[in-house]
C-alpha positions, 0 to 999 in steps of 0.5 A: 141535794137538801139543805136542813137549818141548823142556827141563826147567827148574828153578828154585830159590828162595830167600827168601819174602816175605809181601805179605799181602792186598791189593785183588788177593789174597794176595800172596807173592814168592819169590826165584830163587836159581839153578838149571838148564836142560836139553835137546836144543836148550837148556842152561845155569843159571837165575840172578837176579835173579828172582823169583815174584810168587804171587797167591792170591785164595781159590780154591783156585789162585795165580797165578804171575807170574815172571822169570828169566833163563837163561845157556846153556851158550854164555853166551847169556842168556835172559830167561824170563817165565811167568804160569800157575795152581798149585792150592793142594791139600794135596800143595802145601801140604804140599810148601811148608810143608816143605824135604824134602817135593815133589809129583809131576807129577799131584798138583796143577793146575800149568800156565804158559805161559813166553816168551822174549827172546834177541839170540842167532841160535841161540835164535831159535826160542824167539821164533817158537813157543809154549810150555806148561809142566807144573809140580811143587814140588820140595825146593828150589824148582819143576820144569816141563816145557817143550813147544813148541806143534807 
C-alpha cells in the first residue's frame, strides 16, 4: 500500500466550549471559523459552519470528530467530515494553551481520516478513494496533510 499527497488543509477555529465530563470523557467542541485548502487537484476555503466534537477520556489522546464544508476555487462545496486521534503531549498542550504557540508534524500522534461528499463531477474522485491525513496545531487553529490511499 502507497500513500500519494493530494492537499493541505487548514482549518481555523474559533470559539471553544468546555462540555466537561460526561459518560464518554471529556468533551470540548471548537468552532470552525474559516480557512483554507490547497493543492494540485483541490483549492478553495473552509468555511462554516463546523466545528471539532474533541473526546478525551484520560489517555492521553482526544478523539477528533469534525465537519466543515470547503468552497473550491470554482465554488463547488464540499462537505469534509474526519474522525481520528490526537496525542494530548506537552507540545499540545502548550500549543493550545497559548495563541502563538504551534507543534510541528513530529511533535505529537496526530492522524484522521477525512471523506468527502460533492454533487461535482470534477471532485468525483474524492468518493472513489481513501484517504489519511497527518496533522499539527497551528497558531490559529490545526493543518493536516491529505494523502490518497494508492
Amino acid at each position: 500500500m502507497e500513500l500519494q499527497y493530494e492537499f493541505t488543509i487548514h482549518p481555523t477555529l474559533g470559539d471553544r466550549h468546555v462540555i466537561g465530563a460526561g459518560p464518554y470523557g471529556g468533551r470540548v467542541v471548537a468552532g470552525v471559523s474559516g480557512g483554507w485548502v490547497r493543492g494540485e487537484r483541490l483549492n478553495g476555503s473552509v468555511v462554516g459552519p463546523g466545528a471539532d466534537w474533541a473526546l478525551a477520556n484520560g489517555d492521553g489522546f482526544a478523539r477528533v470528530d469534525v465537519r466543515l464544508q470547503i468552497v473550491t476555487d470554482d465554488r463547488s462545496t464540499i462537505f469534509v467530515s474526519y474522525t481520528g486521534l490526537l496525542e494530548v503531549n506537552d507540545a499540545v498542550s502548550a500549543a493550545l494553551a497559548s495563541p502563538d504557540k504551534e507543534t510541528t508534524w513530529d511533535d505529537q500522534y496526530f492522524r484522521v481520516e477525512p471523506r468527502f461528499e460533492c454533487g461535482a463531477e470534477q471532485y468525483a474522485w474524492l468518493h472513489r478513494s481513501l484517504f489519511v491525513a497527518r496533522g499539527r496545531i497551528a497558531t490559529d487553529g490545526v493543518e493536516y496533510e491529505v494523502s490518497r490511499v494508492l
